[in-house]
N, C-alpha and C positions, 0 to 999 in steps of 0.2 A: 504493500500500500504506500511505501514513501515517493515513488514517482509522482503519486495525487498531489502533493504537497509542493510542488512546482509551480511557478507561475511562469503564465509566457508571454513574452514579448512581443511574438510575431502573431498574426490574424491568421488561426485555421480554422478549418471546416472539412468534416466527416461525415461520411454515409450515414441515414439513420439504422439502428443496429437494428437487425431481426427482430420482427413481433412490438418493435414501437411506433410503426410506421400507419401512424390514423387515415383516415377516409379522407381524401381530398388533400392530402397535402404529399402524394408521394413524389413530389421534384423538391422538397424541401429538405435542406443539410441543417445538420449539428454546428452552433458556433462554442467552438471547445474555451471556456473561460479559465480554465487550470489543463495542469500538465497531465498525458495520458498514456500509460502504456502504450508501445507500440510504433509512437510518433519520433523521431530520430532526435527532437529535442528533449526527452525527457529528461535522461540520466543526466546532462547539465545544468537543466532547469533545476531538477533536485539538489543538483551540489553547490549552485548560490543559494537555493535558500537556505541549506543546512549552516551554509558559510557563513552566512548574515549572522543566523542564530548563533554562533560559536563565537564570530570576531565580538560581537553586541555583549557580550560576557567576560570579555578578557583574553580568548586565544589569538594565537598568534600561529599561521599556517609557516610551516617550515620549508625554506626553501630548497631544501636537498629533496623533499618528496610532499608533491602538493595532497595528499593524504591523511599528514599526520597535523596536529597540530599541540601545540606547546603553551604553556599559563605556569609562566615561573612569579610566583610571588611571596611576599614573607616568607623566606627561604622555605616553599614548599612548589615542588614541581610537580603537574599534572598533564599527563599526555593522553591526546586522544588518537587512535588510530584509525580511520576509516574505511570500510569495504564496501562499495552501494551503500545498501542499506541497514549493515552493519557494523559496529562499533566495538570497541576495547581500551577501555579507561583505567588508566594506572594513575594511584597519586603517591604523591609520600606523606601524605596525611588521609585518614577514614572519613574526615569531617566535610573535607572537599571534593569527595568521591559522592559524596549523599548532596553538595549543595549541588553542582554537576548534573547529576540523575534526576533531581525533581526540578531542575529549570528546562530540561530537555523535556520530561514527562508534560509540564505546562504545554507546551510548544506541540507535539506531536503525538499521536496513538504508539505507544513503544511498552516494550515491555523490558527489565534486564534480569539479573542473574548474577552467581559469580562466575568469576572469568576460570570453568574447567573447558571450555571448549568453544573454539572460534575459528568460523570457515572450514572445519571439518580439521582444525589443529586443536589437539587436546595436550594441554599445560596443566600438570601436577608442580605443587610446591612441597617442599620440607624445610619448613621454618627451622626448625633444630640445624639442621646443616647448611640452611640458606641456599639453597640451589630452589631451579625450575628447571624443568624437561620438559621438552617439546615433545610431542610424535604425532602420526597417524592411525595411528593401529587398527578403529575403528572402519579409515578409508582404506588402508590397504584390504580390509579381510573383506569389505564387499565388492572391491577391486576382482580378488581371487572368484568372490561367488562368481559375479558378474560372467566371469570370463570362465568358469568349471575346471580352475585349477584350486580349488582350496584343498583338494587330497593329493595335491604335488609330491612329487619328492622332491626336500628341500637340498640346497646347493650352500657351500661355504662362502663360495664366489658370484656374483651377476655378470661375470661375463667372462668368457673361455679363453684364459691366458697363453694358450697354445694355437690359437686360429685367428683371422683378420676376417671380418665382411668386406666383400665388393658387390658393386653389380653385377647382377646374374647376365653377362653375356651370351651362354651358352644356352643351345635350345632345350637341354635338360633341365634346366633351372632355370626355365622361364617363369615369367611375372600369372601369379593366379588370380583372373577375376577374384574371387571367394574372398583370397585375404587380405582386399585393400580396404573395407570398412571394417573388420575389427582388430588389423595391424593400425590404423591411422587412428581409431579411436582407444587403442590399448596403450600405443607411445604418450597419445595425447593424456591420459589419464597420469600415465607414470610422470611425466613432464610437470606435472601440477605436485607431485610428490617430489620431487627433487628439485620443486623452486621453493617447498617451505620447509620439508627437515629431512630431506635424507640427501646429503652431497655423497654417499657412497657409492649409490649409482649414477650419478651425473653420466662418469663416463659410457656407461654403458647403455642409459638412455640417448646419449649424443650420437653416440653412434648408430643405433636402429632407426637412428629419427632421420636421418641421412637418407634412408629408403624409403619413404611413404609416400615416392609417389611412382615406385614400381617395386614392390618387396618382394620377394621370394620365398620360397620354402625356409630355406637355412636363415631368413631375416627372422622370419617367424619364429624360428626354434629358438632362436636369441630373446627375442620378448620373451618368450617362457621359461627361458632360463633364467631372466630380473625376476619374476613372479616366484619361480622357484625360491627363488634366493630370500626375497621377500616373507615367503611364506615360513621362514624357519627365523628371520628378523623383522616379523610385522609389529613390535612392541619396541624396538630399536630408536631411539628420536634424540635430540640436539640436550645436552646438560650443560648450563651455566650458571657460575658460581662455586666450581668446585675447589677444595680445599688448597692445593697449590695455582691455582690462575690468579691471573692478575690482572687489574682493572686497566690495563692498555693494551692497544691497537696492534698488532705485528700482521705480517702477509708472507704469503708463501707464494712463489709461482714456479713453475717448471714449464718444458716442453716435451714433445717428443716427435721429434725432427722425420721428417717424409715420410707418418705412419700412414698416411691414406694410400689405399692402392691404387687408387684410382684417379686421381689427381697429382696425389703425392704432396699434397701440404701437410702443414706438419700441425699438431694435436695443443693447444694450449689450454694451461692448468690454473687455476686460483684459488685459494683461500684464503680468507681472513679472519681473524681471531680475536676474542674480547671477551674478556673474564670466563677465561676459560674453553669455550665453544664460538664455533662457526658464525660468522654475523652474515657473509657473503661467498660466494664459491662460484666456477663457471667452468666447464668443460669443453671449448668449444674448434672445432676445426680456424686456422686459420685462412685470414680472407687472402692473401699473398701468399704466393709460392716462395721460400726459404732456398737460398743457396749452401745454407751451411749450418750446423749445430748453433756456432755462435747467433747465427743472425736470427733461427724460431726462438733461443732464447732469450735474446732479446726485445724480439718482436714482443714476446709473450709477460715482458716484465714491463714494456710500455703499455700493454693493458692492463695490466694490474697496478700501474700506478694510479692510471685514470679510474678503479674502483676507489682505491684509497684516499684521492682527492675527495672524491662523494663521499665516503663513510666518513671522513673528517668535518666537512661539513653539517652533516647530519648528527655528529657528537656533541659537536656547535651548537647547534637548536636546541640539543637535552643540554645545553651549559654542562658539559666534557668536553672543551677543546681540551683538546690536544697541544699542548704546549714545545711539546719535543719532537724530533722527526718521528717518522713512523716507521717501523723496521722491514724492511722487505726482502725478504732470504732466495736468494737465488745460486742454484749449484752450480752454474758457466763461470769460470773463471773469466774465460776473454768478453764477454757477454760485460760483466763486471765492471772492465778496464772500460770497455765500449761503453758503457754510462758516464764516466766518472769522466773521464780524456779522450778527444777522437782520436783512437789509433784505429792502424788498419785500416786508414780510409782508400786504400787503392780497392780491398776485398768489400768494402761495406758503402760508398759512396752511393751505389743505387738506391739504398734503403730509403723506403718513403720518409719525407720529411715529416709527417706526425706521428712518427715511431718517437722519435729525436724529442716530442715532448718528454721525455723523463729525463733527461740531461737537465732539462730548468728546473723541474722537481730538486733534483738531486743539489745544484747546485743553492740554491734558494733553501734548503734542509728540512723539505716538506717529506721527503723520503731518504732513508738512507740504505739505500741497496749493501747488502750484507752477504759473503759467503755464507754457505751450511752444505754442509758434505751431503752424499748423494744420499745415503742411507736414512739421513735423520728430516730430508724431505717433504716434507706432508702433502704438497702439493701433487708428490708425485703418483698418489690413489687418483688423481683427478684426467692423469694422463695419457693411460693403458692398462690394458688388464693385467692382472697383479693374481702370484699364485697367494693359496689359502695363508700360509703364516705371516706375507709380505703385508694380504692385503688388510687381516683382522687386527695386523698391530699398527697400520697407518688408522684404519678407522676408530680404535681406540683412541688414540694418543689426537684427534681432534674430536673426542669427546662424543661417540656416535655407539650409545649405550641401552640395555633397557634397562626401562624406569623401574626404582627400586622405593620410590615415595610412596 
C-alpha cells in the first residue's frame, strides 16, 4: 500500500477498471489524484514523500547511498535504512527508536517489529558477546524446495576446483531450450544471496551467470552444485563484532590472470572488512583484457580502491570517518611498485588511464596499498575455485559462520 501515499505531479488518466464502468459514461477515464501501482511514477513519487516525512524530522539522506538516512544528535545516532516499502531502524538510544516509530505511525498505515528479519535477511544478536549474524537460511531452504534439490547431496565446495566452464561450442553440448528459464531464474535467485551475506559463493555464482543466455548441460550441473553446497551451509551468514576484530576499515583484492577460456580476461576479487566481517565483496570478470599478472593485479586493486572511497564515505555519514589511510593488501609485488612509482612504463603505458586513479589515492593516503603473502589472502576465495581445506579456512577467517546466538 505505500505507493498510494505518493502524490503526483504530472496529469494522468486510466481506463475505468472492470465492473465500475456505469450506463452512459463508457468513453469516460479515471483522473488519478495520488500515486498508483503500476504507473512508472510511483516508486518515486513514494520516495519524496517518504523523504519529506524523514528530512521534516531531522534526517539527513546520506550521500554515499540515497537509501539510508542519518539523525546524529545529543551524541545519539539513529539510522534508517530503506527498501521500497520497507524499513530498518537502528539507534543508540531505545527512546529515539519509539519517538521515530510513532511519528512514522502518524504519517502512514505501517506496522513494525523487532529487527529479527528484513528483506528475507534474518539478524540474530548476542548481547553477552556483542556480535550480530547475518544469514538467509530461511531463503536459501525455499531456494532448495523451489528448485527439488532440498535432499541434495551436500558438497564442501560450490564450485569444482579441478574444471573451468566455457561455452558449449560443440554440438554435444548444445544450448537446451528447457534450461534457460530455470538456469536464469536459479542464478538470478542465488545473485540476491551473494549480494547480502554469502561472499563465499560470489565466485561461483559469477561465473554461471556468465551463461544465461545460452547455458548448457555442465552450466546446469554447476548451479546444483552452489545448491548443493548451500544445502549443507544454508545456516552459514556474515558475524560482526567478534572478539579479536576491530573497528577499522582494511580490503583485500586479488586476481586471477587469463582464467576465462573464452575471452581470456582475467577474474577480479574484493573484500572489505569492518569489525570483524565483510561490509562489501565483488567477484567479477574483468572489462579489459590483461597482458600480464602484474597489470589484472592491478587492474583489480584500482577497483577496489574505488569500493573503498565509497565505504569511507559512507563511515562518514555514520560519523566513523576514517581518519587514517585504509589498508588494502595486495599479493603482486610489481602491481605494488606500479601504485606507488611508474615503473615499467614501456610494459604498462597502454593501461587505461582510470586504472591510474589509485596512484592519487595512494598518494593523497586515502589508501595505503600493502603486501600480504599469497596464503594469508582473503581475497583470494573470491577469485577461483579453491579445494575443500583452502577454501573453508578462507571462508572462516572472513567470518562466514553458522549462527551460534
Amino acid at each position: 500500500m505505500a505507493f498510494l501515499n505518493g502524490d503526483l505531479e504530472e496529469e494522468l488518466y486510466m481506463a475505468q477498471p472492470e465492473g465500475f464502468i456505469s450506463r452512459g459514461h463508457e468513453e469516460k477515464v479515471c483522473k488519478l489524484k495520488r500515486s498508483l501501482y503500476g504507473i512508472k511514477q510511483a516508486s518515486r513519487a513514494w520516495n519524496l514523500k517518504f523523504h519529506g516525512f524523514l528530512t521534516s524530522f531531522g534526517f539527513v539522506r546520506s550521500s554515499a547511498d540515497q537509501c539510508i538516512y542519518v539523525l546524529n544528535e545529543e551524541k545519539c545516532l539513529t539510522v534508517i535504512a530503506i527498501w521500497v516499502d520497507d524499513g530498518l531502524i537502528c539507534s543508540s538510544h531505545s527512546s529515539k527508536l519509539v519517538s521515530v516509530v510513532d511519528f512514522l505511525a502518524k504519517q502512514f498505515e505501517m506496522t513494525s517489529g523487532p529487527a529479527d528479519c528484513f528483506v528475507g535477511i534474518q539478524l540474530a544478536r548476542d548481547r553477552l558477546k556483542k556480535t550480530i549474524h547475518i544469514s538467509q537460511e530461511n531463503y536459501i531452504k525455499r531456494l532448495l524446495e523451489k528448485f527439488g534439490l532440498s535432499n541434495c547431496k551436500t558438497r564442501v565446495v560450490p564450485a569444482d576446483p579441478f574444471s573451468r566452464l566455457s561455452k558449449g561450442f560443440d554440438s554435444d553440448v548444445s544450448t537446451s531450450p528447457t534450461l534457460m528459464e530455470p538456469f536464469r531464474e536459479a542464478v538470478g535467485s542465488l545473485i540476491y544471496a551473494v549480494t547480502c551475506t554469502r561472499p563465499d559463493i560470489a565466485f561461483a555464482v559469477s561465473q554461471v551467470s556468465q551463461f544465461s543466455s545460452s547455458p548448457t548441460q555442465a552450466h546446469w550441473e554447476a548451479v546444483k552444485r552452489i545448491f548443493s553446497y548451500l544445502n549443507g551451509t544454508a545456516s552459514h551468514g556474515i558475524v560482526f563484532g567478534s572478539s579479536d576484530s576491530r573497528n577499522e576499515l582494511v580490503a583485500y583484492t586479488d586476481a586471477d590472470f587469463a582464467s576465462n577460456l573464452d575471452d581470456r580476461r582475467s577474474t577480479t576479487g574484493i573484500v572489505l572488512l569492518l569489525n570483524g566481517g565483510p561490509v562489501s565483496w565483488k567477484s567479477q570478470r574483468q572489462k579489459c583484457v590483461s597482458l600480464s599478472t602484474t597489470e589484472s593485479e592491478y587492474v583489480a586493486a584500482a577497483t577496489a580502491s574505488k569500493e573503498v572511497v565509497w565505504m569511507r564515505r559512507l563511515l562518514q555519514d555514520f560519523c566513523l570517518q576514517e581518519y587514517t589511510p585504509t589498508t588494502l593488501f595486495c599479493d603482486n609485488q610489481s602491481s605494488i611498485k606500479l601504485v606507488k612509482n611508474a615503473e615499467f612504463h614501456q610494459r604498462t603505458k597502454h593501461i587505461d588511464v582510470k586504472f591510474h586513479f589509485i596512484r592519487a589515492l595512494q598518494e593523497e593516503r586515502i589508501i595505503d596499498v600493502t603486501y600480504i603473502n599469497t596464503h594469508a589472502q582473503l581475497a583470494d576465495i573470491l577469485t577461483k575455485a579453491l579445494t575443500g581445506p583452502r577454501f573453508v579456512k578462507l571462508r572462516n577467517e572472513i567470518n562466514i559462520v553458522t549462527c551460534t546466538c
